[in-house]
VEXMARRO-121939 format. One record per residue: residue in three letters; residue number from 1; x, y, z of N, C-alpha, C in turn. Coordinates in nm, 4 decimals, padded with zeros to 6 digits. Last residue first. Layout:
BEGIN
  res    n       npx       npy       npz      capx      capy      capz       cpx       cpy       cpz
  ALA  NUM         X         Y         Z         X         Y         Z         X         Y         Z
...
end
This chain:
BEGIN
  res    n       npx       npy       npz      capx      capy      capz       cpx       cpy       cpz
  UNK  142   02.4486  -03.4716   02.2349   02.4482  -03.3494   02.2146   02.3223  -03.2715   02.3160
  UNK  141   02.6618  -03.7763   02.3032   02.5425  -03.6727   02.2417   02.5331  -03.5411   02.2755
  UNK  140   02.9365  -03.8765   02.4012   02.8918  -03.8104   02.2389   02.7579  -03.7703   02.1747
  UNK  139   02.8811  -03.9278   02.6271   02.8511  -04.0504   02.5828   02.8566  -03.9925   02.4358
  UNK  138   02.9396  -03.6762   02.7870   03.0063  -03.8286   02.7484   03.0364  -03.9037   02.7180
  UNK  137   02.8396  -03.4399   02.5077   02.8489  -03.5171   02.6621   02.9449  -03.6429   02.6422
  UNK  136   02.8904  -03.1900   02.2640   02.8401  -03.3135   02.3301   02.8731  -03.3170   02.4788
  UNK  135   02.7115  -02.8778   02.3220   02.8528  -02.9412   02.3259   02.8031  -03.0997   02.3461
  UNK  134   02.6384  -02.6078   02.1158   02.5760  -02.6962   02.1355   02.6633  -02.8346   02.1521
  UNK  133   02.5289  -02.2027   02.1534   02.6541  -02.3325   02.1407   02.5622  -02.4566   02.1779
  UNK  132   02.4654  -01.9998   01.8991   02.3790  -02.0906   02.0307   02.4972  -02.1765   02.0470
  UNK  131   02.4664  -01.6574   01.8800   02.5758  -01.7668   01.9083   02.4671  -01.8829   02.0099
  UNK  130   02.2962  -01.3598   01.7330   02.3647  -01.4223   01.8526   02.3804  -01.5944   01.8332
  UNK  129   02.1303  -01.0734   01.6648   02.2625  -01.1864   01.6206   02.2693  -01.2693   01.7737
  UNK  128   01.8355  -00.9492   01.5855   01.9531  -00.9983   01.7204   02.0158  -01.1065   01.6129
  UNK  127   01.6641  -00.7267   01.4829   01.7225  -00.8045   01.4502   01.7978  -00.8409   01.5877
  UNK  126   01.3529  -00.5546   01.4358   01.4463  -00.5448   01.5767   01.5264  -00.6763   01.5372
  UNK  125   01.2239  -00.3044   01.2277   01.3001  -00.4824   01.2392   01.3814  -00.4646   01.3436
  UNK  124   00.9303  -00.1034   01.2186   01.0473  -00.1346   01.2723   01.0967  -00.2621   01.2669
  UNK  123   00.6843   00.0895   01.1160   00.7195  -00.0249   01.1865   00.8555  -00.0068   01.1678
  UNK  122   00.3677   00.2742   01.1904   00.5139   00.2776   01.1978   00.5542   00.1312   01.2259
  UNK  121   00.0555   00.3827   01.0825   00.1001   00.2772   01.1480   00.2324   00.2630   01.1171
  UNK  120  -00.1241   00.7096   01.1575  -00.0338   00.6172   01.1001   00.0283   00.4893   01.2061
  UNK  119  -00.4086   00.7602   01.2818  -00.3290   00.7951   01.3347  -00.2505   00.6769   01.2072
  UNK  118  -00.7020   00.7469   01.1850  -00.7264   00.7483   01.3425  -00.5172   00.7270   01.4081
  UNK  117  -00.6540   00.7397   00.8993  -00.7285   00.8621   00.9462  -00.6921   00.8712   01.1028
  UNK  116  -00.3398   00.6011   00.8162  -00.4610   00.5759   00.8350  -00.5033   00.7255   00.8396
  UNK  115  -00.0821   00.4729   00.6231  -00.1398   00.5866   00.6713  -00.2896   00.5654   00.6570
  UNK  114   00.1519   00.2640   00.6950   00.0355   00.2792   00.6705  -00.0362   00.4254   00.6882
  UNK  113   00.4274   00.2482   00.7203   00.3536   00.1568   00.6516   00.2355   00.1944   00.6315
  UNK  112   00.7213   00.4454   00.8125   00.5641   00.4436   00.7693   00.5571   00.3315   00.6752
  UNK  111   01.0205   00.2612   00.9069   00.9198   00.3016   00.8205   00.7976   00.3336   00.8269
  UNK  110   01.3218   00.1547   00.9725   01.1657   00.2118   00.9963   01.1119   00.2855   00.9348
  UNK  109   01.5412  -00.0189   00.9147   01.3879  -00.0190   00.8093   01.2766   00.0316   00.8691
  UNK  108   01.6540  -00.1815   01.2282   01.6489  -00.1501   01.1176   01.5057  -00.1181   01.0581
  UNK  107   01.8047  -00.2788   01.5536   01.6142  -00.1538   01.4896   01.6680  -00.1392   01.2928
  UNK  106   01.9592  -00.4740   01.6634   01.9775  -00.3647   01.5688   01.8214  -00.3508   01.5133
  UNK  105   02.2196  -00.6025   01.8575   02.0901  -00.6266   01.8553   02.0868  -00.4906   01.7659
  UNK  104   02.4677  -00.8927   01.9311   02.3786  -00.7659   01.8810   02.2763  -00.7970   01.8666
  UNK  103   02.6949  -01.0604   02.1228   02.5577  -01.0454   02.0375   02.5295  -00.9114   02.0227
  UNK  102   02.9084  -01.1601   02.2482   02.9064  -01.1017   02.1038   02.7625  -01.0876   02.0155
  UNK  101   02.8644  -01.1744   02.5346   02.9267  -01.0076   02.4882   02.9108  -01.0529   02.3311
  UNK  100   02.6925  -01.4041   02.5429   02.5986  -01.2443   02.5056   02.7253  -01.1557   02.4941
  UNK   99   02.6699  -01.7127   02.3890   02.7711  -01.5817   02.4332   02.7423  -01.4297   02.4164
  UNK   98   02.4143  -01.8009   02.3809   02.5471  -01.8550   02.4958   02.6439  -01.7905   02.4266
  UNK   97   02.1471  -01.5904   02.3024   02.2371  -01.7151   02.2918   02.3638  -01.7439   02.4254
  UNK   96   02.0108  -01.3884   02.3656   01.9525  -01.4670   02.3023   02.0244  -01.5872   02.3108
  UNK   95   01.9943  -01.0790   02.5877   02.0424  -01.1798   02.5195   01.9803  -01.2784   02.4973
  UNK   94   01.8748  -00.7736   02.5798   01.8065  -00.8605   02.6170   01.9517  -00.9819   02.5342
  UNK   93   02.1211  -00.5078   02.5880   01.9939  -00.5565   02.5208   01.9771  -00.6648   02.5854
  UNK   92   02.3481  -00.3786   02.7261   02.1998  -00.3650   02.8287   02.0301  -00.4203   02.7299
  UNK   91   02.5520  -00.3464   02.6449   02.5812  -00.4783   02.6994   02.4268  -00.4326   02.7776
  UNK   90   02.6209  -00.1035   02.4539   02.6481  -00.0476   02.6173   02.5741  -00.2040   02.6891
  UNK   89   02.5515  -00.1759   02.2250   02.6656  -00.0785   02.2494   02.6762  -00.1457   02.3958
  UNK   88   02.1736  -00.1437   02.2989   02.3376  -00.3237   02.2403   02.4671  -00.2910   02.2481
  UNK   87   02.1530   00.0729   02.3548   02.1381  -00.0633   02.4648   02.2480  -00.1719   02.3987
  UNK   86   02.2036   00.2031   02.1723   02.2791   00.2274   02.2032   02.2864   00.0965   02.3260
  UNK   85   02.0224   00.0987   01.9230   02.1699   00.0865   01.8802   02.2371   00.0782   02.0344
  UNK   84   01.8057   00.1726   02.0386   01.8495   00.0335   02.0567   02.0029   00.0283   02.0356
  UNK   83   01.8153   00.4509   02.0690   01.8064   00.3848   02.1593   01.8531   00.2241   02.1639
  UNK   82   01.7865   00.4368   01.7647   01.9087   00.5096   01.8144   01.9295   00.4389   01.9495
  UNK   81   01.5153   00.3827   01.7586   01.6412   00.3013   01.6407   01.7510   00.3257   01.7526
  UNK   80   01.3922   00.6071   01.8890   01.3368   00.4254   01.9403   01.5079   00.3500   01.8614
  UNK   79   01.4296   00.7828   01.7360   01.4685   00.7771   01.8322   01.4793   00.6761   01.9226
  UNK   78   01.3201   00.7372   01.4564   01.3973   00.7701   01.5036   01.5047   00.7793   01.6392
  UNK   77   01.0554   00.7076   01.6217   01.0828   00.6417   01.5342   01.2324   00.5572   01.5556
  UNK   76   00.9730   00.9779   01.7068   00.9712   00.8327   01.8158   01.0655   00.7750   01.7327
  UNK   75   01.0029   01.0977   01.4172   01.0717   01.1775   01.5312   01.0977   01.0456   01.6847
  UNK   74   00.7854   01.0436   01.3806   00.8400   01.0136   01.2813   00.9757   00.9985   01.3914
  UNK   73   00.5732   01.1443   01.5456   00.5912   00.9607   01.5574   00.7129   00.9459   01.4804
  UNK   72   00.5826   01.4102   01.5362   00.6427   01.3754   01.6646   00.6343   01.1841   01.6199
  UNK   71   00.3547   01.5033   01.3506   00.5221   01.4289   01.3001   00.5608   01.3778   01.4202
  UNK   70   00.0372   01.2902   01.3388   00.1454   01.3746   01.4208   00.2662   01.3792   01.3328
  UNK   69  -00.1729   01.1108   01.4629  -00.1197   01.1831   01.3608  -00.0633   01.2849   01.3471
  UNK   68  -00.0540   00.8489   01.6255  -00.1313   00.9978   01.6330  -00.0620   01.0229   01.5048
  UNK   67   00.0750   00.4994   01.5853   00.0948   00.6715   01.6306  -00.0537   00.7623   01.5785
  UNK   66   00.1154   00.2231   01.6503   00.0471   00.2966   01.6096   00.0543   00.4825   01.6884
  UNK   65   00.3937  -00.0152   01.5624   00.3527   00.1224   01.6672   00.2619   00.2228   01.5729
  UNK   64   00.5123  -00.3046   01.5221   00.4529  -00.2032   01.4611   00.3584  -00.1424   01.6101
  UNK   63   00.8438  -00.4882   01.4685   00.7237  -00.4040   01.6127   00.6423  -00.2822   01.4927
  UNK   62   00.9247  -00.7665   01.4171   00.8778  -00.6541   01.3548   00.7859  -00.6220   01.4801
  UNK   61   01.2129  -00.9794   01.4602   01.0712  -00.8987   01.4448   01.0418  -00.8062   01.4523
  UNK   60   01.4563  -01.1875   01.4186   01.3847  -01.0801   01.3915   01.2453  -01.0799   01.4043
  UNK   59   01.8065  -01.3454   01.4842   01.6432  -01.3809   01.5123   01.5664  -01.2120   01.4716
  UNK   58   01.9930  -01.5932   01.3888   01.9449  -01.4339   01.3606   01.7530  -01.4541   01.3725
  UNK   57   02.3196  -01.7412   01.4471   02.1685  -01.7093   01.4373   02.1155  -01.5705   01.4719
  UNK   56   02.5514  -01.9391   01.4366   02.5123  -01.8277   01.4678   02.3875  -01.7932   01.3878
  UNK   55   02.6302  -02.2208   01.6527   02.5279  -02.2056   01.5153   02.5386  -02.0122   01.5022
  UNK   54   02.8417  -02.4859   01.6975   02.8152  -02.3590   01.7085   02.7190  -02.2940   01.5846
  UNK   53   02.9537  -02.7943   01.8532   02.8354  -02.7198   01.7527   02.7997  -02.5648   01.7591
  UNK   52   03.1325  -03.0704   01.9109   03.0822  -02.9638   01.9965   03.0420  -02.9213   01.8657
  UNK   51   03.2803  -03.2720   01.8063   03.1597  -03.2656   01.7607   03.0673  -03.1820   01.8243
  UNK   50   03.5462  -03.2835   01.8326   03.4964  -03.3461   01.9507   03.3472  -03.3442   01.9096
  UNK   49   03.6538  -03.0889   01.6354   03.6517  -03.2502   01.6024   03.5944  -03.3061   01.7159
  UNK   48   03.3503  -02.9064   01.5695   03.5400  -02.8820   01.5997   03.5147  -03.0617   01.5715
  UNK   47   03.1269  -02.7092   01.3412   03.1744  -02.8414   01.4314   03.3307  -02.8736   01.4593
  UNK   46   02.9230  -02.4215   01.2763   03.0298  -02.5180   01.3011   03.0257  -02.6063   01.3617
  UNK   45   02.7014  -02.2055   01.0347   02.7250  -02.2941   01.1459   02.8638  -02.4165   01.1425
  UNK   44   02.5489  -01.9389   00.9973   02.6370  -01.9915   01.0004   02.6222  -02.1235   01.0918
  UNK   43   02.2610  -01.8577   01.0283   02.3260  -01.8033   00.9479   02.4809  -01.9019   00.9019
  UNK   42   01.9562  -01.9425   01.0927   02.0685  -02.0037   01.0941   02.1667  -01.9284   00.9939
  UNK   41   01.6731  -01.7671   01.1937   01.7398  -01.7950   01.0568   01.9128  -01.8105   01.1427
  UNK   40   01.3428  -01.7031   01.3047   01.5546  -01.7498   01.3684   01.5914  -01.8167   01.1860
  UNK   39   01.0547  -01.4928   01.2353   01.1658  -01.5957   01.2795   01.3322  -01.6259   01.3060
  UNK   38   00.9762  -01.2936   01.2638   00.9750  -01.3340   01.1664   01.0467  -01.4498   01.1281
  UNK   37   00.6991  -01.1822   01.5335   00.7981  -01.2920   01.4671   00.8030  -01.3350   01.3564
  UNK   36   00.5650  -00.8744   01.5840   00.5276  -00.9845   01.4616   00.6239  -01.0727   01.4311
  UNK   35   00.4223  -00.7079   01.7981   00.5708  -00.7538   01.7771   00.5302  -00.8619   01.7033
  UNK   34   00.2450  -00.3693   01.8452   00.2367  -00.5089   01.8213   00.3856  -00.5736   01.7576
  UNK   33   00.1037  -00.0751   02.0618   00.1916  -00.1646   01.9321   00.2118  -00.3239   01.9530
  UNK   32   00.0145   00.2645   02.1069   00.0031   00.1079   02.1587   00.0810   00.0474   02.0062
  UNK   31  -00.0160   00.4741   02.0440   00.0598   00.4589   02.1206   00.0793   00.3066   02.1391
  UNK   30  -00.3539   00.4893   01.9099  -00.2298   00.5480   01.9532  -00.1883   00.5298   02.0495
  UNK   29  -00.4880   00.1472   01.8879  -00.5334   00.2536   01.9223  -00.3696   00.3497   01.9782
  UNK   28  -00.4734  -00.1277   01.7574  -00.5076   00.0028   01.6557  -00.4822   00.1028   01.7289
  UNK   27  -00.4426  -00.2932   01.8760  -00.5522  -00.3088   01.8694  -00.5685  -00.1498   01.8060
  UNK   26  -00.2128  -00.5591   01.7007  -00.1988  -00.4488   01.7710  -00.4229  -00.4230   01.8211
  UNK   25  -00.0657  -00.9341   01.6909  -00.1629  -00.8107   01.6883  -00.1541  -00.6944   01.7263
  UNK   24   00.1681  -01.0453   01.8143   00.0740  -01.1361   01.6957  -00.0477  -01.0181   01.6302
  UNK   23   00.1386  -00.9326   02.0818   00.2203  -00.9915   02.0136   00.1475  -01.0817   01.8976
  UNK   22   00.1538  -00.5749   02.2072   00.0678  -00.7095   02.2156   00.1588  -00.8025   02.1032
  UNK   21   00.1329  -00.3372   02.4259   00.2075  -00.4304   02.3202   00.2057  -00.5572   02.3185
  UNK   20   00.0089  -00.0292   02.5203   00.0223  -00.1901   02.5123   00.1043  -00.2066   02.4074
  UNK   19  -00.0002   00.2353   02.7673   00.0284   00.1990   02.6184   00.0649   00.0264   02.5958
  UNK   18   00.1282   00.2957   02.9769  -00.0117   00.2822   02.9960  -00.0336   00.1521   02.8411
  UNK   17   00.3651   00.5259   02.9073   00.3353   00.4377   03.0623   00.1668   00.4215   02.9850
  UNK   16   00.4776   00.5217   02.6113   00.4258   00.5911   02.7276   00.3341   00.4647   02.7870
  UNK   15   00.8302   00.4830   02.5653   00.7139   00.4295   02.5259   00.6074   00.4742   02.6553
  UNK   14   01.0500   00.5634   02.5753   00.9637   00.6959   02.5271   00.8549   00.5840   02.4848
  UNK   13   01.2340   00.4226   02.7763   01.2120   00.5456   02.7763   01.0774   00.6339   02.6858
  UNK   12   01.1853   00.0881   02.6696   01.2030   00.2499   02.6322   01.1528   00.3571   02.6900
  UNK   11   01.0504  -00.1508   02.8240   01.1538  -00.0848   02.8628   01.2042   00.0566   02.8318
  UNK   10   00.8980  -00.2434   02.5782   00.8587  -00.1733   02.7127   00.9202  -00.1178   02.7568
  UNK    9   01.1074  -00.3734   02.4407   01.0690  -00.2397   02.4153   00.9967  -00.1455   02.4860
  UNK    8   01.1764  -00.5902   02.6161   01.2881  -00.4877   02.6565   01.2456  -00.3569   02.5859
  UNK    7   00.9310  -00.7300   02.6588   01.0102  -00.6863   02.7790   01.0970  -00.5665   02.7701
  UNK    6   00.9702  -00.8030   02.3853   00.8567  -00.7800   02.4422   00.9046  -00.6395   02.5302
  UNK    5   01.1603  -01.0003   02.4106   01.1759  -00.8637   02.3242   01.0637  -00.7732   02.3969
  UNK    4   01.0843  -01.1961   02.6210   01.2776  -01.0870   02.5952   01.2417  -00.9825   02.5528
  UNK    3   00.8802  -01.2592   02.4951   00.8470  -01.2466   02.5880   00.9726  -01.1025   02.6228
  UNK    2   01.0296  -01.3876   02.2636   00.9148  -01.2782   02.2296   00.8839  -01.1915   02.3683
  UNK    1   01.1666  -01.6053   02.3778   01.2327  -01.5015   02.3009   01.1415  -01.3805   02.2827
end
């Protein structure tokens, strides 16, 4: 799953070519950023009478992006949110579960967290919804 996310903020358009993203850590230096699992939270969950299993689940983390000191990060920010909104819109976010047309995916709560000297630290909640199905077999396991 980290690897997914990983993958798909790389993916932005306005993350500059060179720039890291590391997972569990950042190493401080502008432009570069770090993805902090906050884990899968079970939101809902079902059983039909055959004992098939549907869970919907919510998975989140936190990308923190070290910026220059600058407004232009406020402005990334911003624009990083919008971008995601529009990848999940348009069926081009990373999927998580066994039914990707109903998953989302959503950048919430960005925020300055930190203001340093060698550039502020910005973060972000990259949330995903999504559907694990879980069907028995033959023999009624799962």
């Amino acid at each position: 799953m980290l690897e997914k996310m990983k993958s798909f903020v790389l993916s932005y358009p306005g993350w500059e070519a060179g720039k890291l993203l590391f997972i569990d850590h950042t190493n401080g230096l502008s432009g570069s950023g770090g993805l902090f699992p906050e884990g899968v939270t079970e939101v809902a969950f079902r059983e039909d009478i055959l004992g098939n299993r549907e869970g919907d689940m919510r998975f989140t983390v936190a990308l923190y992006r070290c910026g220059a000191e600058e407004e232009g990060d406020a402005k990334w920010l911003l624009d990083f949110q919008n971008w995601v909104s529009a990848q999940s819109a348009l069926g081009k976010a990373p999927s998580f579960g066994d039914v990707p047309q109903k998953e989302r995916l959503y950048a919430e709560k960005g925020r300055l967290s930190k203001r340093r000297d060698a550039g502020n630290l910005y973060s972000v909640l990259l949330t995903a919804e999504f559907t694990k199905i879980y069907e028995v077999n033959e023999n009624g396991e799962n």
